[in-house]
ZABA-630473 format. One line per field, with one value per residue (C-alpha): x, y, z; residue number from 1. Coordinates in Angstrom, 2 decimals. Example, Ala and Ser with C-alpha at 12.3 -4.5 7.8 and 13.67 -1.06 7.14 Angstrom:
2
u <- (12.30,13.67);
v <- (-4.50,-1.06);
w <- (7.80,7.14);
num <- (1,2);
This chain:
416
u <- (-29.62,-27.22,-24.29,-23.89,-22.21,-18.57,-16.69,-16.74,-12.79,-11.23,-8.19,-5.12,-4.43,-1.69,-0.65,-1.76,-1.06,-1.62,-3.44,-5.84,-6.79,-7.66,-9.83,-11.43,-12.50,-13.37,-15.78,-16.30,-19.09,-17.36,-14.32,-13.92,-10.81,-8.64,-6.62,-4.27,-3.84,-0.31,-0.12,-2.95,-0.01,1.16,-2.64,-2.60,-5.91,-6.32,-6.63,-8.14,-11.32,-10.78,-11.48,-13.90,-16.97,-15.27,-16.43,-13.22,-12.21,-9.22,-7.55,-6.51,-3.34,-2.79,-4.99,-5.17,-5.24,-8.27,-10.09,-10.28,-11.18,-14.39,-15.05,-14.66,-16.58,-19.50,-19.09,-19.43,-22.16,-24.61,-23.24,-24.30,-20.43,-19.44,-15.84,-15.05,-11.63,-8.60,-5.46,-2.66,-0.19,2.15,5.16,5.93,1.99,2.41,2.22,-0.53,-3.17,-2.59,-2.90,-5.85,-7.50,-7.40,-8.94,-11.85,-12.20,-10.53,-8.00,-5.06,-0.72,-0.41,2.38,4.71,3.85,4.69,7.86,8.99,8.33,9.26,12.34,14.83,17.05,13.94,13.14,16.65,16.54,13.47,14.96,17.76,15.55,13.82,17.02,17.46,21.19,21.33,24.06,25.98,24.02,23.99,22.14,24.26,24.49,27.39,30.37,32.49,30.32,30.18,33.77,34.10,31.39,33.84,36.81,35.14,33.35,35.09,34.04,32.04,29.16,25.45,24.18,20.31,17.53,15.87,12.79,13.77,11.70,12.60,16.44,15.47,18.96,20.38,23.99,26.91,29.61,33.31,35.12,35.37,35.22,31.73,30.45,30.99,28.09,25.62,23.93,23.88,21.77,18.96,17.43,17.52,20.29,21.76,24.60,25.33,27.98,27.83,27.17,28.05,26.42,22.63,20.39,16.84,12.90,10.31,6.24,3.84,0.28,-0.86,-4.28,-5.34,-1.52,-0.57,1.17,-0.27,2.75,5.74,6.78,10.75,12.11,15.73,16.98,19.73,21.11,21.12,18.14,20.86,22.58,19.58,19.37,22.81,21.74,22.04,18.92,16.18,13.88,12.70,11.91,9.21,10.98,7.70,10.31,13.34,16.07,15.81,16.95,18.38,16.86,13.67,11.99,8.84,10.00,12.13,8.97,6.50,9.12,8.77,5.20,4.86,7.29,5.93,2.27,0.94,-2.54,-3.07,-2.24,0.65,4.77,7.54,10.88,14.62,16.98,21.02,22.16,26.61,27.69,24.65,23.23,20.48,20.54,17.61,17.52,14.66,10.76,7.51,3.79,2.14,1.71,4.94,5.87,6.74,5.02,6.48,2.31,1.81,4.93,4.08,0.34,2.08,4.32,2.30,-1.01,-3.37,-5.30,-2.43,-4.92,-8.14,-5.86,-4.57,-8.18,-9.08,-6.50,-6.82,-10.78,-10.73,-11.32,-8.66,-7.06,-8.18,-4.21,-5.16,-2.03,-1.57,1.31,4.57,7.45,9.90,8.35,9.96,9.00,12.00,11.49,12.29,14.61,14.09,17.63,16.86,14.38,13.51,10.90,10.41,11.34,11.25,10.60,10.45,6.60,4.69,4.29,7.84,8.48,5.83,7.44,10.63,11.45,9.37,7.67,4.13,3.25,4.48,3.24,4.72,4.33,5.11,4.85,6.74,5.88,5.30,7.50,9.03,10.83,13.58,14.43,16.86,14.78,14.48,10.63,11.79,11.26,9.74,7.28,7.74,7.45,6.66,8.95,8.64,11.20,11.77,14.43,15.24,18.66,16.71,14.07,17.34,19.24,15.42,15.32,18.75,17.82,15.10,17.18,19.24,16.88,14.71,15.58,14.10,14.98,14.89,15.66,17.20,16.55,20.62,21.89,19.27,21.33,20.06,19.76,19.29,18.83,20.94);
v <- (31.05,28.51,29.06,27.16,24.15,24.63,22.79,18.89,18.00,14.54,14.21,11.84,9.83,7.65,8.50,10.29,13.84,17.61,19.04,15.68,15.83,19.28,18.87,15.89,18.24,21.08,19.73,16.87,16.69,18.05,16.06,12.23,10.39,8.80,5.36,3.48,-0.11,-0.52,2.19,0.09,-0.19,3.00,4.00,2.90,1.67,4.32,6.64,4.39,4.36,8.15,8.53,6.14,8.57,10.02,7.97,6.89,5.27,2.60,2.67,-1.45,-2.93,-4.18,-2.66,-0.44,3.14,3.99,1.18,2.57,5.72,4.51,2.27,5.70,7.54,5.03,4.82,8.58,8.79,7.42,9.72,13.60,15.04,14.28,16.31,18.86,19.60,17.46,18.10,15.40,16.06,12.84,13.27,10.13,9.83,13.03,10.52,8.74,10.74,13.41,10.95,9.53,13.33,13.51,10.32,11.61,15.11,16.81,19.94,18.67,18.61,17.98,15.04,17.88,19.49,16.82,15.64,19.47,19.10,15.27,14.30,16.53,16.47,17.84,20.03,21.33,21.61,23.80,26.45,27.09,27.62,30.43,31.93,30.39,29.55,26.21,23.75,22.06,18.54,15.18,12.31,9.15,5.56,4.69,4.81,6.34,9.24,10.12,9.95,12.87,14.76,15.08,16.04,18.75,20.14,18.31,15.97,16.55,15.69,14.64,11.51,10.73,9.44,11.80,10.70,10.82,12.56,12.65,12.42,8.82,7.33,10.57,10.35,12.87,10.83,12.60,10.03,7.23,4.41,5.93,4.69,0.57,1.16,2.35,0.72,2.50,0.16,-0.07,3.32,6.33,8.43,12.09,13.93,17.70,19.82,20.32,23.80,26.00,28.82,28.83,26.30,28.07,26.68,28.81,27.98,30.03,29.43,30.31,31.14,31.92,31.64,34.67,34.15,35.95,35.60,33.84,32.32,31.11,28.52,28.81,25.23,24.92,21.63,20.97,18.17,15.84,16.14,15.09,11.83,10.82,12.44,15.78,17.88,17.79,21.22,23.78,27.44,29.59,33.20,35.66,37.83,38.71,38.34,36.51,35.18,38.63,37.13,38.43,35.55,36.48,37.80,33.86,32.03,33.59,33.15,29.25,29.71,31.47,29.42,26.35,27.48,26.75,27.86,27.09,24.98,25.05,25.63,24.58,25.22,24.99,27.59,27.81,31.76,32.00,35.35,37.27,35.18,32.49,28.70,26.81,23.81,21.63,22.40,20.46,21.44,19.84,20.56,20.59,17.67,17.08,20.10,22.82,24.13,23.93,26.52,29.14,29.17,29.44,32.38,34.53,33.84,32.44,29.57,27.72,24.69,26.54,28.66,25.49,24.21,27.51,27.71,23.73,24.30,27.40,29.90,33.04,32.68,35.31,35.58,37.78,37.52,38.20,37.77,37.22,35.26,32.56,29.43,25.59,22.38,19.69,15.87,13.58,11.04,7.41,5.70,2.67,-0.28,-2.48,-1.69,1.13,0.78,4.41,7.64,11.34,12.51,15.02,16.64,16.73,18.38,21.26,22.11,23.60,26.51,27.84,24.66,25.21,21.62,18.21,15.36,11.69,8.83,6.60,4.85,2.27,-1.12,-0.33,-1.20,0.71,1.12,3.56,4.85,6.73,9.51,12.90,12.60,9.74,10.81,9.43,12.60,16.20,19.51,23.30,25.51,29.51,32.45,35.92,34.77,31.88,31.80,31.61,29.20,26.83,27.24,26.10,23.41,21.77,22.19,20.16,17.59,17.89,16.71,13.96,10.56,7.50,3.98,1.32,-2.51,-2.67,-5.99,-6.43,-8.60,-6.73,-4.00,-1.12,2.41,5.23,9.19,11.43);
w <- (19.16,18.62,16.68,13.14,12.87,11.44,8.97,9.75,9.80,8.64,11.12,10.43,13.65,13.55,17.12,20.58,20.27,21.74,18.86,18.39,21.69,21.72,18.44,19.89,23.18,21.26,19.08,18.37,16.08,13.87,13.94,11.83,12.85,9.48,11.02,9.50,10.23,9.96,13.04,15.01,17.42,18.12,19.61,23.16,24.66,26.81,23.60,22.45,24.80,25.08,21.55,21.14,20.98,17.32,14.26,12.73,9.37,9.03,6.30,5.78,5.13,1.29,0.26,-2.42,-1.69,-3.79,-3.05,0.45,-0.68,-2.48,0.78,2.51,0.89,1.01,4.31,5.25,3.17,5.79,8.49,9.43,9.77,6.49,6.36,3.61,5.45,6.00,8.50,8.52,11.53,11.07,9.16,8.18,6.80,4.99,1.13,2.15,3.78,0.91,-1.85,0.58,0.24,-3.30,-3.52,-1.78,-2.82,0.32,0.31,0.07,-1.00,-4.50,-5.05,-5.89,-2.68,-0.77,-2.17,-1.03,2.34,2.49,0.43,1.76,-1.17,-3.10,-0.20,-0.29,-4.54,-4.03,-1.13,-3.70,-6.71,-4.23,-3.14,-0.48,1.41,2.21,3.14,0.44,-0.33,-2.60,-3.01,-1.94,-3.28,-2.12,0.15,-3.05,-3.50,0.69,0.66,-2.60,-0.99,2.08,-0.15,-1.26,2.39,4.76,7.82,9.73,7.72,8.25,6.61,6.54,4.26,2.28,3.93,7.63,10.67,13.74,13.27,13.08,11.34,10.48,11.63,12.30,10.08,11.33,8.99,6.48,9.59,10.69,7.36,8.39,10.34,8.05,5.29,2.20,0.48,2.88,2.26,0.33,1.46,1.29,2.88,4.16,5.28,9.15,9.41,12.40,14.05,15.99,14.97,15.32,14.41,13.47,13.19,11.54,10.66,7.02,5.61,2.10,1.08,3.66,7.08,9.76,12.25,12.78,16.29,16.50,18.71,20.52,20.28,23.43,21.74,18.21,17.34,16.38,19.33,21.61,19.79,20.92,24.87,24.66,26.61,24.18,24.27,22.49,23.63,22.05,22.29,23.08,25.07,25.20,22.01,19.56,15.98,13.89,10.95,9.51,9.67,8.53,5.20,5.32,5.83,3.56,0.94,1.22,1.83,-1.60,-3.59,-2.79,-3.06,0.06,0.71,4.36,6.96,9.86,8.89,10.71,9.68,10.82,10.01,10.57,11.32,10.70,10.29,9.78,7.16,7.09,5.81,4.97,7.12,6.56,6.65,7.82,6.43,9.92,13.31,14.56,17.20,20.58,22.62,20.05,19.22,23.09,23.91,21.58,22.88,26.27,25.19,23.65,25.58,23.39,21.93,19.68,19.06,18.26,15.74,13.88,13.80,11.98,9.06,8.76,8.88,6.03,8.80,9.27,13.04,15.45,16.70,20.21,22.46,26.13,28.29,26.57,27.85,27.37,27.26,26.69,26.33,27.73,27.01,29.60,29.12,28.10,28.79,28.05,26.77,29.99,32.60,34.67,38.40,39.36,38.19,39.61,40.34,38.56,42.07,42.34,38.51,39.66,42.62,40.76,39.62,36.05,35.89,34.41,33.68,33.66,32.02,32.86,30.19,32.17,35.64,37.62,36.10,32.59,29.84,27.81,24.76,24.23,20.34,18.65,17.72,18.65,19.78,22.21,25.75,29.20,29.38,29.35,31.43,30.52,31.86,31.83,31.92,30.57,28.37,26.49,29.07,31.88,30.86,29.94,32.99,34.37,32.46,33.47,37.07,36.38,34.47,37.53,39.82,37.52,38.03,36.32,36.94,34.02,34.40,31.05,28.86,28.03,30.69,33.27,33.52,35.10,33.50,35.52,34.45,34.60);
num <- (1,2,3,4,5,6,7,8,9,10,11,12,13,14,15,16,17,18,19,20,21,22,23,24,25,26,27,28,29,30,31,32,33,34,35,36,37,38,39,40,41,42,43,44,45,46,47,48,49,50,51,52,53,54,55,56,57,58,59,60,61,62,63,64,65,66,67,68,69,70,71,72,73,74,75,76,77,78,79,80,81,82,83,84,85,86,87,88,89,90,91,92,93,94,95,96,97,98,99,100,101,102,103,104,105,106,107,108,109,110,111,112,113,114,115,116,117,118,119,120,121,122,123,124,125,126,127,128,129,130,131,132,133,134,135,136,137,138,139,140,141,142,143,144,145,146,147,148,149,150,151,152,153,154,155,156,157,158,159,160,161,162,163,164,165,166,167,168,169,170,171,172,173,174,175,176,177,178,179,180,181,182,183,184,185,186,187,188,189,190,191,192,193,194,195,196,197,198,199,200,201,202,203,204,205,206,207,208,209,210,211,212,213,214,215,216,217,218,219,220,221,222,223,224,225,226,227,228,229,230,231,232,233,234,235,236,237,238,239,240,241,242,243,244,245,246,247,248,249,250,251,252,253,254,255,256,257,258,259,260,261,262,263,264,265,266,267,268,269,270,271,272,273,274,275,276,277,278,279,280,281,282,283,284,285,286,287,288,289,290,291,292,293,294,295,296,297,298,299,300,301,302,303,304,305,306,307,308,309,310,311,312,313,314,315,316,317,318,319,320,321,322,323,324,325,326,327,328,329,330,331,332,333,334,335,336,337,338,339,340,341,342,343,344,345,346,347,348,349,350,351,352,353,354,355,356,357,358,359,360,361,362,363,364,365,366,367,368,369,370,371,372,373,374,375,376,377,378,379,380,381,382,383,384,385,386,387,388,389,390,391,392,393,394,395,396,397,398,399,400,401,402,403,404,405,406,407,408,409,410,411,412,413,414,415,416);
């Protein structure tokens, strides 16, 4: 007998990723795509086609947000998978597709909800309410009010918008002349002490309001750092040490005081001196290949277990190996066009390596950003510990090259 049909899911895609692929191979009669317009762009063709076997709904420009959803829900109404689930992965969407939900009579973030895990100053307003250490903060107007912020912590200090991903501009200021090239009126800003210590992520899944298990990331360079070239990676710890933090009691904490019922968690924490600082946390799949390591790590399906809490189904969390495993992003040195780039037959012959997935090929153009998701591709990379799968991962950086003819007086960039 054939098993029953599950939950029909309504998906946010506003870009290629892991996860949406996965859900799109799984099943995909029970999967509806949700588009937005404005991101037409950022869906390349070959997506595109890939996808094109998934009924999807696009959400138009200028127009009003619950117009759409009546259009929507007209439009459904015709179709057998009619979704009563929703799953937004994008960040930057997170407003939208939850108001978009509501509209339609989906699970969803309530407005509160979201300004907690999307305005940072909020985000930040709420960890202290629960306890929480964080890093000394303020909203910022102007440069008057960065400037007494730093009399009273000091510079270093980190300047970003409230609603920032990605480490898109979010700046390490070390003085007043760093602020000439920022403008304060543009966006809506906040600052932060620097703190020092180890940076760490963590990701949990969370069903019915409970977290079934935590999975923390080693970071070997600070996200911040990676925007301005330092190696950008991130290494699921199933072996070996790692934070001292009991990060499960952290993250159920957050989970229970902002009264979240299911979906996926990630969250960066600060440990100095045996204490822990609430960095910043995400109610989404987590990006780059973050989702992908821990499934490597601890042996099991990572994407069928975020399709279960996001589908009102408890994950069946059945591990088997455990190890180190990393993900390290590729570098994009430049906007131009490609002229060469190391094989994927070349990144699986070295040491570790699981997988490696290129972007990019010679001949394409590309477009390099200031953003800690930027990258030319990626590779998996294996170990016992977190050390060793770093000391992997530079000896991969050490022998990946990629050639760009860069657009500025057709220079030529070339990594490392």
């Amino acid at each position: 007998m054939d098993a029953a049909p599950g939950p029909v899911l309504l998906l946010a895609d506003d870009r290629p990723c892991s996860f949406g692929r996965y859900a799109a191979r799984r099943g995909p009669e029970e999967l509806v795509l949700l588009r937005f317009e404005d991101a037409s762009g950022e869906l390349p063709p070959d997506y595109l086609r890939e996808t094109a076997h998934l009924p999807a709904f696009w959400i138009r420009q200028d127009v009003p947000l619950e117009a759409e959803a009546a259009r929507y829900l007209s439009w459904i109404e015709g179709r057998s998978a009619r979704p009563t689930r929703f799953c937004n992965p994008s960040e930057p969407r997170q407003d939208i597709a939850q108001r978009f939900a509501r509209f339609v009579g989906l699970p969803h973030l309530t407005e509160r909800q979201v300004l907690w895990v999307r305005d940072k100053a909020a985000m930040k307003d709420r960890f202290r309410a629960l306890g929480l250490r964080t890093a000394a903060y303020q909203r910022v107007r102007t440069d008057t009010q960065v400037r007494r912020f730093a009399a009273a912590h000091g510079w270093p200090l980190v300047l970003k918008p409230v609603d920032s991903f990605a480490c898109i501009d979010t700046f390490l200021l070390h003085g007043p002349e760093d602020l000439r090239e920022v403008d304060l009126a543009a966006r809506r800003w906040m600052v932060e002490q620097y703190l020092c210590g180890t940076e760490w992520e963590v990701c949990a899944l969370v069903h019915n309001g409970a977290v079934p298990d935590v999975w923390p990331s080693a970071l070997p360079c600070r996200p911040l750092d990676t925007v301005d070239g330092a190696m950008n990676a991130h290494i699921s710890v199933g072996s070996g040490p790692g934070p001292a933090t009991d990060v499960a009691t952290l993250v159920q904490r957050v989970v229970g005081g902002m009264r979240i019922d299911h979906g996926y968690l990630h969250m960066e924490f600060f440990e100095i001196d045996g204490q822990a600082y609430a960095g910043e946390v995400g109610l989404r799949p987590a990006g780059c290949e973050i989702a992908a390591n821990h499934g490597h790590a601890y042996g099991f399906d990572i994407f069928g277990a975020i399709l279960d809490v996001y589908t009102g189904r408890r994950p069946a969390l059945e591990y088997g190996e455990r190890r180190c495993v990393g993900d390290l992003l590729l570098p994009l040195p430049a906007t131009g066009t490609v002229k060469g780039i190391t094989s994927r037959e070349e990144l699986l012959r070295l040491p570790g390596v699981l997988d490696a997935v290129l972007r990019i090929a010679p001949g394409d153009r590309v477009t390099a950003r200031r953003a800690s998701h930027s990258s030319s591709g990626y590779v998996h990379i294996e170990g016992d510990t977190a050390a060793e799968v770093e000391t992997r991962m530079r000896g991969v950086l050490a022998r990946f090259r990629i050639e760009v003819v860069a657009d500025a007086e057709g220079a030529v960039a070339l990594s490392p």
